[in-house]
Each structure stands twice: as C-alpha cells, then as structure tokens.
TISE-855703 format. One record per residue: residue in three letters; x, y, z of N, C-alpha, C in turn; chain. Coordinates in nm, 4 decimals. Example, Ala and Ser with C-alpha at 12.3 -4.5 7.8 and 13.67 -1.06 7.14 Angstrom:
TISE-855703
+-----+----------+----------+----------+----------+----------+----------+----------+----------+----------+---+
|   r |     n.xx |     n.yy |     n.zz |    ca.xx |    ca.yy |    ca.zz |     c.xx |     c.yy |     c.zz | c |
+-----+----------+----------+----------+----------+----------+----------+----------+----------+----------+---+
| ALA |   1.3190 |  -0.5690 |   0.7800 |   1.2300 |  -0.4500 |   0.7800 |   1.3200 |  -0.3300 |   0.7800 | A |
| SER |   1.2850 |  -0.2250 |   0.7080 |   1.3670 |  -0.1060 |   0.7140 |   1.2900 |   0.0030 |   0.7870 | A |
+-----+----------+----------+----------+----------+----------+----------+----------+----------+----------+---+
END
This chain:
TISE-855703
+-----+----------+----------+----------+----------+----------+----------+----------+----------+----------+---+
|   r |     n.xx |     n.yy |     n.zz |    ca.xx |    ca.yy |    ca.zz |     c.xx |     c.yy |     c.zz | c |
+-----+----------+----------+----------+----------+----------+----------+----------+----------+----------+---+
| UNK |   0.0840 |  -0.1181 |   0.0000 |   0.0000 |   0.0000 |   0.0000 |   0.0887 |   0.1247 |   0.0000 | A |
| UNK |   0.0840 |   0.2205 |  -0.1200 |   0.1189 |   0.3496 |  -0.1001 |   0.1028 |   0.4351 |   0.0103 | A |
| UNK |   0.1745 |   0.5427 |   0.0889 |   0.1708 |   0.6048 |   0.1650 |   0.0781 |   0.7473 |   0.0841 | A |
| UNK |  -0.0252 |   0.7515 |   0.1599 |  -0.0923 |   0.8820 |   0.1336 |  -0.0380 |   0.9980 |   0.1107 | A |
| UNK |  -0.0389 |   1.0504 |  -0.0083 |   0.0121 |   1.2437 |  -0.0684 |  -0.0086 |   1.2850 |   0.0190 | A |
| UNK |   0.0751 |   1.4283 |   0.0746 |   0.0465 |   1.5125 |   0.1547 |   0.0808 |   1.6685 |   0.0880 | A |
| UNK |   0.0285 |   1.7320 |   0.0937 |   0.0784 |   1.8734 |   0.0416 |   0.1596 |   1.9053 |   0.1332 | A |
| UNK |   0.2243 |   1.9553 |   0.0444 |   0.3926 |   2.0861 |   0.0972 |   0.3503 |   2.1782 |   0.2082 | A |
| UNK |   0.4530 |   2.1821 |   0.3052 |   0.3748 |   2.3364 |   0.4034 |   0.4333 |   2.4505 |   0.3630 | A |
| UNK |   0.4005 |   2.5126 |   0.3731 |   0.4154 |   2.6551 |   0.3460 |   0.5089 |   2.6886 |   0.4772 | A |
| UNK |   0.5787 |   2.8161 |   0.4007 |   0.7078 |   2.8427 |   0.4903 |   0.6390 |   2.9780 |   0.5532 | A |
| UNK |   0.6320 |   3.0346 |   0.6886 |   0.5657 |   3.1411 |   0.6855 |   0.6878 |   3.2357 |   0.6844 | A |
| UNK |   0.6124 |   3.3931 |   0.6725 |   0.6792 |   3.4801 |   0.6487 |   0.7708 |   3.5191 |   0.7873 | A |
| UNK |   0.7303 |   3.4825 |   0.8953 |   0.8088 |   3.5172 |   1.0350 |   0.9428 |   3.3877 |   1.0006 | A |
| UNK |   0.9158 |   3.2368 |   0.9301 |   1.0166 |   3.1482 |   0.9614 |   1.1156 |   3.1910 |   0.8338 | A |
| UNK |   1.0487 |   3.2001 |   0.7063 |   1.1367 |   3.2692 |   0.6524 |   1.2336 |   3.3787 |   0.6899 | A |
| UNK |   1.2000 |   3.4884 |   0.8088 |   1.2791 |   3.6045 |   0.8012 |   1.4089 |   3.5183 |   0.8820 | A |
| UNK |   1.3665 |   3.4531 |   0.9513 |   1.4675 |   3.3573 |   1.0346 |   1.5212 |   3.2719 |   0.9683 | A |
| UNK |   1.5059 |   3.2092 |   0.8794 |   1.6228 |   3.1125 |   0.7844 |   1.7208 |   3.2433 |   0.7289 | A |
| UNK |   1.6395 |   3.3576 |   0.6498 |   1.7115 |   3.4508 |   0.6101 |   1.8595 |   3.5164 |   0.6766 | A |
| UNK |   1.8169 |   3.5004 |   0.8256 |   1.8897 |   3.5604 |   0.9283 |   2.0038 |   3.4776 |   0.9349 | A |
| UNK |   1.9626 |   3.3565 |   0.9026 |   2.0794 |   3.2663 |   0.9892 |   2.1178 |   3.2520 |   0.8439 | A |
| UNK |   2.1489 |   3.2371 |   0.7185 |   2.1695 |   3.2353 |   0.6334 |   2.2508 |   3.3438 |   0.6065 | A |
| UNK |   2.2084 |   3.4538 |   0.6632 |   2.3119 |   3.6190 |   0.6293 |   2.4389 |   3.5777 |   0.7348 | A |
| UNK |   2.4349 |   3.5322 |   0.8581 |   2.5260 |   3.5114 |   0.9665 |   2.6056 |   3.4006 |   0.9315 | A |
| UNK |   2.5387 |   3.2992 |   0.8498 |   2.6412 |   3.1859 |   0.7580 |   2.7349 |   3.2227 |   0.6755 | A |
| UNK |   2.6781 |   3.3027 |   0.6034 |   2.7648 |   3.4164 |   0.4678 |   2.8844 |   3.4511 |   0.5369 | A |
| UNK |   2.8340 |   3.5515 |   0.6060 |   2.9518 |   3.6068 |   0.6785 |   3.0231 |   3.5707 |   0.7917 | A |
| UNK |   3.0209 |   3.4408 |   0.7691 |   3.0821 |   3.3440 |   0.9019 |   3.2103 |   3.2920 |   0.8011 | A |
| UNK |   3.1930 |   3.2834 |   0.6466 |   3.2225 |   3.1981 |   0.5299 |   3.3150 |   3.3387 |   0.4886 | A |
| UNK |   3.2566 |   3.4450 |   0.4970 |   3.3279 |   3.5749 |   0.4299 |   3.4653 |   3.5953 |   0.5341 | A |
| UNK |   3.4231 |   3.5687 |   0.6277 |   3.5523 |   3.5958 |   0.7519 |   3.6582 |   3.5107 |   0.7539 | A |
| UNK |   3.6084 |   3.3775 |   0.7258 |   3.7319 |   3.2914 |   0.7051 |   3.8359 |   3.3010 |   0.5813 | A |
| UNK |   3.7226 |   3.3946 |   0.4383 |   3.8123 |   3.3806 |   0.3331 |   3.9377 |   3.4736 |   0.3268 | A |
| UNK |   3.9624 |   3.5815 |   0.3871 |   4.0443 |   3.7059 |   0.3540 |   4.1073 |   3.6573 |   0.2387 | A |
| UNK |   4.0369 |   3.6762 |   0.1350 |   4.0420 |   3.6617 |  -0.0172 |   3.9854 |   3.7466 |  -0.0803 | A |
| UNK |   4.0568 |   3.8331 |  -0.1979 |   3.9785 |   3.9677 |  -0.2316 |   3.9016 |   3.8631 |  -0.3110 | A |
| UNK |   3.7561 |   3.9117 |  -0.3905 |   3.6940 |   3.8894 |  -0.5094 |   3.6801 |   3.7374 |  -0.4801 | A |
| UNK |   3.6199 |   3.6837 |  -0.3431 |   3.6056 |   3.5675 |  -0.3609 |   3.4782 |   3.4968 |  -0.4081 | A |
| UNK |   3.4736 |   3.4040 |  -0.4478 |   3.3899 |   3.3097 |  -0.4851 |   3.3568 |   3.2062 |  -0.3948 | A |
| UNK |   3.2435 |   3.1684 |  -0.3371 |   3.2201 |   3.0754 |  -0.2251 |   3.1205 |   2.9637 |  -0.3070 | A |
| UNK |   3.1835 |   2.7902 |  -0.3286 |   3.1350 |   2.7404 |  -0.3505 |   3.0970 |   2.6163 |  -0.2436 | A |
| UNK |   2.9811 |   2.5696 |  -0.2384 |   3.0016 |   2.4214 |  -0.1164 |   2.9052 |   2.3067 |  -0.1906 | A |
| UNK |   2.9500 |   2.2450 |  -0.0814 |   2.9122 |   2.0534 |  -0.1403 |   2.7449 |   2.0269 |  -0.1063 | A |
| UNK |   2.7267 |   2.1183 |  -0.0069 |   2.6245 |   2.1080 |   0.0524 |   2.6287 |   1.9829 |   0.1980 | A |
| UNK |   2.5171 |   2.0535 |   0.2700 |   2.5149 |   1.9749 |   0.3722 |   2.5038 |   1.7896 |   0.3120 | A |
| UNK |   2.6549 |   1.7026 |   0.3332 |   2.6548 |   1.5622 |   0.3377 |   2.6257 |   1.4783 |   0.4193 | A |
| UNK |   2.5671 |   1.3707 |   0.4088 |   2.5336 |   1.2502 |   0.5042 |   2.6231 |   1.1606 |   0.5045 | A |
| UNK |   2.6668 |   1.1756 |   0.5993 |   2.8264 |   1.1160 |   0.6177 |   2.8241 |   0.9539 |   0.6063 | A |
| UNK |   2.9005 |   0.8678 |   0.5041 |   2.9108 |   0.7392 |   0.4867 |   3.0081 |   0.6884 |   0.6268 | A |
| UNK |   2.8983 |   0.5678 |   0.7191 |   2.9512 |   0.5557 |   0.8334 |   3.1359 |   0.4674 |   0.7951 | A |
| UNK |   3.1716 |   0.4756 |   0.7096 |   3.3092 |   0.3971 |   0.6927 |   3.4020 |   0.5458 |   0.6622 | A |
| UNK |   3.3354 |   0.7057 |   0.6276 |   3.3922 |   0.8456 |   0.6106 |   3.5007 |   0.8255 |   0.7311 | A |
| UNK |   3.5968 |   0.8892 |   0.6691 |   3.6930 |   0.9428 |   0.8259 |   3.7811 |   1.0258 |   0.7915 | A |
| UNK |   3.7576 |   1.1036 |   0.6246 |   3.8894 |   1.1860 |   0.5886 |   3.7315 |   1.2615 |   0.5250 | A |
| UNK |   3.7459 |   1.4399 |   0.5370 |   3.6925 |   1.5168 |   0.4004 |   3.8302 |   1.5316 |   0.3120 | A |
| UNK |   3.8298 |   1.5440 |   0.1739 |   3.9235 |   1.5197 |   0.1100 |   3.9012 |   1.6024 |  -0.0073 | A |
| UNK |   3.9526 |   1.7250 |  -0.0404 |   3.9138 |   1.8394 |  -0.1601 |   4.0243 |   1.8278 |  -0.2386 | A |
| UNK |   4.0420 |   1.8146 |  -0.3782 |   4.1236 |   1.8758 |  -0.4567 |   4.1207 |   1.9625 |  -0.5565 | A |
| UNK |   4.1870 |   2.0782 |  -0.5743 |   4.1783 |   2.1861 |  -0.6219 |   4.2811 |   2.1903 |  -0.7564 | A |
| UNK |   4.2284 |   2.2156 |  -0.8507 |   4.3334 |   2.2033 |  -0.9474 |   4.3106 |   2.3761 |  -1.0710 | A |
| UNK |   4.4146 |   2.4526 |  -1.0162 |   4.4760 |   2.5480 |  -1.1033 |   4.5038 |   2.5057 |  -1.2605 | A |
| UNK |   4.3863 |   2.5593 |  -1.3597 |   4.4417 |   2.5386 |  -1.5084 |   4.4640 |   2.7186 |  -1.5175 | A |
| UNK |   4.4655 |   2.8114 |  -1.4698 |   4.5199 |   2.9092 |  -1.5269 |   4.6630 |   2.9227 |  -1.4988 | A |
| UNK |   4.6691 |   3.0575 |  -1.5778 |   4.8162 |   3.0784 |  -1.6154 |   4.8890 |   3.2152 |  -1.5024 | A |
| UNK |   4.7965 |   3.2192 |  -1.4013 |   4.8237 |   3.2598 |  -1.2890 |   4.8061 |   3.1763 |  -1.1932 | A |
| UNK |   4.8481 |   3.2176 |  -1.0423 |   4.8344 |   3.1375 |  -0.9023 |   4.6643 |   3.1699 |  -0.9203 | A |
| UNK |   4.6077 |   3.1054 |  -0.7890 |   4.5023 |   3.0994 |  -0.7117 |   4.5069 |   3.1236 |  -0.5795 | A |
| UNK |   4.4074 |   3.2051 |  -0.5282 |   4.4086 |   3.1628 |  -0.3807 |   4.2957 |   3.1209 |  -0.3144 | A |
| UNK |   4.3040 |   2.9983 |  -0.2338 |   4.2039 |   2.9073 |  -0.1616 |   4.2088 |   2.8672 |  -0.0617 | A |
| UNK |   4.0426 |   2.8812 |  -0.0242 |   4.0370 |   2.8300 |   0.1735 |   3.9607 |   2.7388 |   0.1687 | A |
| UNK |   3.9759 |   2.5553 |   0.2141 |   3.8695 |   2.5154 |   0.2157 |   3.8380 |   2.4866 |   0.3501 | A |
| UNK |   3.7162 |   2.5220 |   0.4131 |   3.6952 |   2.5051 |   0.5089 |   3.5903 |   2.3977 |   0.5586 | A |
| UNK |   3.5849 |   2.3119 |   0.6460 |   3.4718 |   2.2067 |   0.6608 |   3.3975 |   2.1786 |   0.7953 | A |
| UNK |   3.2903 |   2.1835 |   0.8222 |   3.2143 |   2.1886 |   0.8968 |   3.1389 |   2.1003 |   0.9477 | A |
| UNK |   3.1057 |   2.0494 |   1.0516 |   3.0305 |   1.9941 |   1.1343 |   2.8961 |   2.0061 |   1.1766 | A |
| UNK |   2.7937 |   1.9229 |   1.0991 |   2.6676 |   1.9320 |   1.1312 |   2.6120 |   1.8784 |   1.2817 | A |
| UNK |   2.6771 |   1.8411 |   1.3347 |   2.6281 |   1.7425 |   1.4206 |   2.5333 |   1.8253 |   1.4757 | A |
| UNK |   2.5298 |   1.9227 |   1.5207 |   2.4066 |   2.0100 |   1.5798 |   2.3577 |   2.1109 |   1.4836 | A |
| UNK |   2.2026 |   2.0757 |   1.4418 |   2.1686 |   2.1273 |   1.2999 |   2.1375 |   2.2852 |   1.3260 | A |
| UNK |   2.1876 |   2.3386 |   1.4618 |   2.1380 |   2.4650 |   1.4918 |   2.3070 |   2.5399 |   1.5150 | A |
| UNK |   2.3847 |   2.4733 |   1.5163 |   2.5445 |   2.5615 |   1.5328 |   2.6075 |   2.4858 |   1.4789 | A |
| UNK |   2.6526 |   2.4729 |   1.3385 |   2.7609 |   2.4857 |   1.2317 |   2.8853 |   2.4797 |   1.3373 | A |
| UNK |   3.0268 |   2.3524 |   1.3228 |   3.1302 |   2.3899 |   1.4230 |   3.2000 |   2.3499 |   1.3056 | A |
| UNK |   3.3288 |   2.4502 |   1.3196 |   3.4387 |   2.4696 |   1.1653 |   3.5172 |   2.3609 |   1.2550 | A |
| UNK |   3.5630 |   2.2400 |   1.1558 |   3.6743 |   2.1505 |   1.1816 |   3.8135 |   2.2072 |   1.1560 | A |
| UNK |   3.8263 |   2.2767 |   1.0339 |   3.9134 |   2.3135 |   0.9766 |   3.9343 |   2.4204 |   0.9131 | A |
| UNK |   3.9960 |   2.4918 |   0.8646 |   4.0012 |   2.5849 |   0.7948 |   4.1572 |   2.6600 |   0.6983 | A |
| UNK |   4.1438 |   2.5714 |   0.6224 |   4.3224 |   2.5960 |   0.5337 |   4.3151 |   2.6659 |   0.4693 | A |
| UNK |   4.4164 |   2.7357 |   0.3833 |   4.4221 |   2.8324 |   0.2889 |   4.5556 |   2.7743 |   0.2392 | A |
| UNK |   4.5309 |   2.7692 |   0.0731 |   4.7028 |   2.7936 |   0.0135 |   4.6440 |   2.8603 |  -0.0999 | A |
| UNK |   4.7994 |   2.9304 |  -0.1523 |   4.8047 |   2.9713 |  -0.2961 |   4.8128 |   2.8794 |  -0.4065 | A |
| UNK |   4.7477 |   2.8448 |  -0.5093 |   4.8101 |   2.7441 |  -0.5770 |   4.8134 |   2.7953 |  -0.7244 | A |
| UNK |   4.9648 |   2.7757 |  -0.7107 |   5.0702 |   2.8307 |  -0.8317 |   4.9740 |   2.7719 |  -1.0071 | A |
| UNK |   4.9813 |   2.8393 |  -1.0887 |   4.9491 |   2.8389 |  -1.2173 |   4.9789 |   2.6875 |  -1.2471 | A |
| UNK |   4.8598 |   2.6239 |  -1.3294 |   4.9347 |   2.4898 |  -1.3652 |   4.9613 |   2.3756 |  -1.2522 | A |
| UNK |   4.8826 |   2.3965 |  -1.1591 |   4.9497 |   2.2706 |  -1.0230 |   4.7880 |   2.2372 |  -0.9767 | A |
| UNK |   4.7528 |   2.1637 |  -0.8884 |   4.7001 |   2.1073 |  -0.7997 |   4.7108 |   2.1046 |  -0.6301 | A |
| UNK |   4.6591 |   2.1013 |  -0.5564 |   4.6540 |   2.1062 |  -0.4486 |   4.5333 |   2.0031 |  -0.4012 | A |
| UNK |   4.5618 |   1.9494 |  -0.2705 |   4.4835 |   1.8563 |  -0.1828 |   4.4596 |   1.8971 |  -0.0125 | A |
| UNK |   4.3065 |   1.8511 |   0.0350 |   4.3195 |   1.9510 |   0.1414 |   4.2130 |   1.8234 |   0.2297 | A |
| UNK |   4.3082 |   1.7704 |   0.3432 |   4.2269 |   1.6520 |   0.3891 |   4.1956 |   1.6939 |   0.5280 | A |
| UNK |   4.0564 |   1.6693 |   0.6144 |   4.0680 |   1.6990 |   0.7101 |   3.9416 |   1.6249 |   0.7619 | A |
| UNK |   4.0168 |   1.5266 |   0.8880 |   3.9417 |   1.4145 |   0.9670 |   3.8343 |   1.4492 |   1.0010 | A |
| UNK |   3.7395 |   1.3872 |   0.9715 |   3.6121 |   1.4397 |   1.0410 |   3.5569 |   1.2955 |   1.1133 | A |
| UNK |   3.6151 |   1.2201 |   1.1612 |   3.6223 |   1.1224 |   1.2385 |   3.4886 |   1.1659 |   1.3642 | A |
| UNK |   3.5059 |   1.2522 |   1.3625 |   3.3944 |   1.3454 |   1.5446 |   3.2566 |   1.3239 |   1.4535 | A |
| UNK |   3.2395 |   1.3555 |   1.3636 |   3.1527 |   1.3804 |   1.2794 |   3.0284 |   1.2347 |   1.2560 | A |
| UNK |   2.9416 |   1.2795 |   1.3601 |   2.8327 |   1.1651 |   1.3627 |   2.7227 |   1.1311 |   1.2663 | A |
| UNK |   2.7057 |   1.2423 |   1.1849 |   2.6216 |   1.2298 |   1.0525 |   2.5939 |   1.3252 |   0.9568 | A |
| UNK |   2.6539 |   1.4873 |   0.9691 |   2.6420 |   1.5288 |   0.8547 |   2.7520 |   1.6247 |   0.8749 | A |
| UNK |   2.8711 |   1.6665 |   0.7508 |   2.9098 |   1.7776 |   0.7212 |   2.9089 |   1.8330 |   0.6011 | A |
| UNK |   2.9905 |   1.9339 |   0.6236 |   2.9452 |   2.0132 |   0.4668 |   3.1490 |   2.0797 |   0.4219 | A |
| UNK |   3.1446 |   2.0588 |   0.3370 |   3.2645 |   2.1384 |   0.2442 |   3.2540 |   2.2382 |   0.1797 | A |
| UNK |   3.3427 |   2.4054 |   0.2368 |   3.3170 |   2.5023 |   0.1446 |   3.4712 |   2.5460 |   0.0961 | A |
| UNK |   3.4419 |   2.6035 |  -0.0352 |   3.5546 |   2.6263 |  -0.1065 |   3.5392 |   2.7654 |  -0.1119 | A |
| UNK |   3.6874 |   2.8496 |  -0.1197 |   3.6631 |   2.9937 |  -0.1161 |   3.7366 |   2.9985 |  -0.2026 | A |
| UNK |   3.7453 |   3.0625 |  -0.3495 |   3.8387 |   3.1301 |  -0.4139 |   3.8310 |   3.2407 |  -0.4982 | A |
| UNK |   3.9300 |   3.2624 |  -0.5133 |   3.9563 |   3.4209 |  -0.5745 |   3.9377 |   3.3762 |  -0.7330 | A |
| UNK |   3.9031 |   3.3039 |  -0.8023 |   3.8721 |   3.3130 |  -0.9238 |   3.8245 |   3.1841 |  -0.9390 | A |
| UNK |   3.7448 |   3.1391 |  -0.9950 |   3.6680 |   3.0138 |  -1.0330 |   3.6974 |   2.9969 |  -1.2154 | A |
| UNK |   3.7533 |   3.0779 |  -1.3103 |   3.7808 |   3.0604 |  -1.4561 |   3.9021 |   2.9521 |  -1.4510 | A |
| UNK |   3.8873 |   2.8441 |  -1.5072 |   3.9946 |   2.7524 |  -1.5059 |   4.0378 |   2.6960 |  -1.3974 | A |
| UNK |   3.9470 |   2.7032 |  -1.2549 |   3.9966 |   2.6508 |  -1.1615 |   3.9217 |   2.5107 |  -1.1618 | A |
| UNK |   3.9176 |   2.3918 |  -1.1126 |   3.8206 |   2.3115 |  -1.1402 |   3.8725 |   2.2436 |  -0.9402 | A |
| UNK |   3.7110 |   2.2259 |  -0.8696 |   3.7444 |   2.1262 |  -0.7170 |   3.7038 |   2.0193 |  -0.7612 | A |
| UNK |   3.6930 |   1.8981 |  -0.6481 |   3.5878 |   1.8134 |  -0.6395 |   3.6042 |   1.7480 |  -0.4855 | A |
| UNK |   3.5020 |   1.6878 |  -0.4637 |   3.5177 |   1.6037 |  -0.3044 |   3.5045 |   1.4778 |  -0.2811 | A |
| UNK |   3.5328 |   1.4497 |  -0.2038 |   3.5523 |   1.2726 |  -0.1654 |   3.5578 |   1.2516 |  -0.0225 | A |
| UNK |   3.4756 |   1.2152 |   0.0209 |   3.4952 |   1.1558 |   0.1378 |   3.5862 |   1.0378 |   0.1225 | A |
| UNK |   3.6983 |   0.9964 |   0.2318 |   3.7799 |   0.8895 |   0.2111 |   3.7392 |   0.7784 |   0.3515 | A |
| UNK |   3.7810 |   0.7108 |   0.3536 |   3.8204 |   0.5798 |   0.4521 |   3.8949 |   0.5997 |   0.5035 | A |
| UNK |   3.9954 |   0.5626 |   0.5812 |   4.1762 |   0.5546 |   0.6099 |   4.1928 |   0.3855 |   0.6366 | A |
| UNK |   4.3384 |   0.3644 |   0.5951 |   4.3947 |   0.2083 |   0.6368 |   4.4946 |   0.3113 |   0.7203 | A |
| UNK |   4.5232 |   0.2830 |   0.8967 |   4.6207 |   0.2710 |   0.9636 |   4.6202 |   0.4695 |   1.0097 | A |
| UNK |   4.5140 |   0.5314 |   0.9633 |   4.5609 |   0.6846 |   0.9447 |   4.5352 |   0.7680 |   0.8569 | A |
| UNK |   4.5907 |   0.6981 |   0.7501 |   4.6360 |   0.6903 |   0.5896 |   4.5195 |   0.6975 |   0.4940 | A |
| UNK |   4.4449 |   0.7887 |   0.4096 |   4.3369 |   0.8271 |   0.3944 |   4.3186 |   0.7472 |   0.2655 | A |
| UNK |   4.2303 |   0.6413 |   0.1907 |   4.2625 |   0.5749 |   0.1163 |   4.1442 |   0.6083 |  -0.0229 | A |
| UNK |   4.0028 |   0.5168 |  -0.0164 |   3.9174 |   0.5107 |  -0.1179 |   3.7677 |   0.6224 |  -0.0807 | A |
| UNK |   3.7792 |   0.6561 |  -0.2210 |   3.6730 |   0.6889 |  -0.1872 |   3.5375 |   0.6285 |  -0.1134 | A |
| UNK |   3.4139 |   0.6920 |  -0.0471 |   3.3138 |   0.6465 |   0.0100 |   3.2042 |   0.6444 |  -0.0814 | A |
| UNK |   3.0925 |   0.5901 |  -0.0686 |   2.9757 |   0.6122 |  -0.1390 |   2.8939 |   0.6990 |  -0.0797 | A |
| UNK |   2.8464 |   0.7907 |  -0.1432 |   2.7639 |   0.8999 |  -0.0742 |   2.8080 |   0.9892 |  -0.0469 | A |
| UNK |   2.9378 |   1.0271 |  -0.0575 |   3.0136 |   1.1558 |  -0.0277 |   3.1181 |   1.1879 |  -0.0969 | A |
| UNK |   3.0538 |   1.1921 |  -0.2652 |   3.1451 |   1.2593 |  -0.3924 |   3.0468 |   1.3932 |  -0.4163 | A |
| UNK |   3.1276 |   1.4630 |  -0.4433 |   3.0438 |   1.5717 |  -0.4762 |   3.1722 |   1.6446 |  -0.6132 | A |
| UNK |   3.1190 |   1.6280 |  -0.7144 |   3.2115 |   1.6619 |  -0.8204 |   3.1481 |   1.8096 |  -0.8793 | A |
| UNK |   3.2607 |   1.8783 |  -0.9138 |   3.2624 |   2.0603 |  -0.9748 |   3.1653 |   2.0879 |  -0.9676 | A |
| UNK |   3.0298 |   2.0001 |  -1.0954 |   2.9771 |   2.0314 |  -1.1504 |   2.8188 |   2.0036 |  -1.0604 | A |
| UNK |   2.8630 |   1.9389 |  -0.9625 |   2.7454 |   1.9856 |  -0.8506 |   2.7762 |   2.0596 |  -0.7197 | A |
| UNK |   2.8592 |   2.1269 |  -0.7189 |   2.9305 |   2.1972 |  -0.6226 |   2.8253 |   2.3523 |  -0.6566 | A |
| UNK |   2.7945 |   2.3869 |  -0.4977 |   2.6919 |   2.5265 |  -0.5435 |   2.7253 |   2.6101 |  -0.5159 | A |
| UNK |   2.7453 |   2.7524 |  -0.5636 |   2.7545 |   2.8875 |  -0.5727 |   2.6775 |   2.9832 |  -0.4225 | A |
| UNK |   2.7541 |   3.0062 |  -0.3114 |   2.6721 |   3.0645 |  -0.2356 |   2.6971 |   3.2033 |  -0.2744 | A |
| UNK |   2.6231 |   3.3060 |  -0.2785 |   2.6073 |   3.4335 |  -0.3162 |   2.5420 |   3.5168 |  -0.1983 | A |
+-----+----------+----------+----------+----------+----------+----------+----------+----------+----------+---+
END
C-alpha cells in the first residue's frame, strides 16, 4: 500500500525572516574565514556522512596561467542549529598545479558540509571525496560523499 500524498507546508513569512537571518550570519561566518579579495564561495552542501567516512578530502586544481588563492573550510553538522568549523586551510596554488586539502572528520556523527573559497573560479576546477583511512592513511573513496565541480553550489 502506497503512503498517502500530503501537500507541501508553506514556509511562513516570520520562519522565513529567520532562515534569512541565519543564512546572512552563515555568509559572513564563510566571508571571515576567506580574507580573499573577489572571492567566490562554492560548497558541497550539507553531506550525510558514509559511516566507513573518516577523511573530508578536496582537490583543487589550477588550469590558469596565474596562481590561485584558496580556503577550504569544513564543517560539522552534528548540531543542525550551530555549524562547528573543523578546519580551515588556505594555500596559494601556483598556475598549472594542484593542491589537496584533507581533514578528519572522524567526530563527525552524521552530517558535514565542504566550502571552497576562491579568488577566481575561470579555469579553476574542485571536487570532493569523502575517504576511509587504512592505519591513518586516507585511502578510497566512500559512497555517498562525492560531490564533483559540476554539482558543487555557488553561495552568493
């Protein structure tokens, strides 16, 4: 037996002003970490962490013919009401190179999220992977926690 349709609820205008709120205080929680002129903030979106996850794992790969500069920072859902930053790196990455940016989220009981900050997105290309580890050692990817370029979202 099918489970009975239910219509959508409606968001009211008081809960809306409050997602809004906490959404402006996210921004600029994301703007503070970048000290990056002209940045670009992209994320994976909130993930459901594959219980075998124990590495977030970003790689960033420079095709222009200048450096880049990038922060990826990753976050902790565990309490769906306070966002807690695990990490927060920054490198330059030189014209033509790659960069990798791993950071344990082992604490992490069921959801985080990956954001990317950079100063130019033309020719830059990320992607994500949640990993495993053998011994430490961060190994295969997980199921459920790839998030490649081309679904990576634009916060504005």
């Amino acid at each position: 037996m099918r489970p009975k349709k239910r219509p959508a609820k409606r968001v009211s205008p008081a809960r809306r002003a409050v997602i809004k709120k906490k959404v402006a205080v996210y921004v600029k929680s994301l703007q503070e970490h970048a000290d990056i002129e002209n940045v670009v903030t992209l994320t994976t979106g909130i993930i459901n962490k594959n219980a075998n996850t124990e590495f977030s794992h970003t790689e960033v790969v420079n095709r222009r013919s200048s450096p880049v500069q990038v922060r990826v920072v990753v976050f902790s859902w565990n309490n769906p009401n306070n966002p807690v930053v695990l990490s927060s790196v920054a490198q330059n990455i030189p014209a033509n190179s790659f960069r990798t940016f791993n950071t344990n989220i082992s604490v992490v009981n069921f959801h985080y999220e990956t954001v990317i900050l950079v100063s130019n997105t033309t020719n830059v290309v990320a992607n994500h992977f949640g990993l495993n580890s053998v011994g430490g050692v961060p190994t295969s990817p997980q199921v459920g926690d790839t998030v490649l370029f081309k679904d990576l979202v634009m916060i504005v």
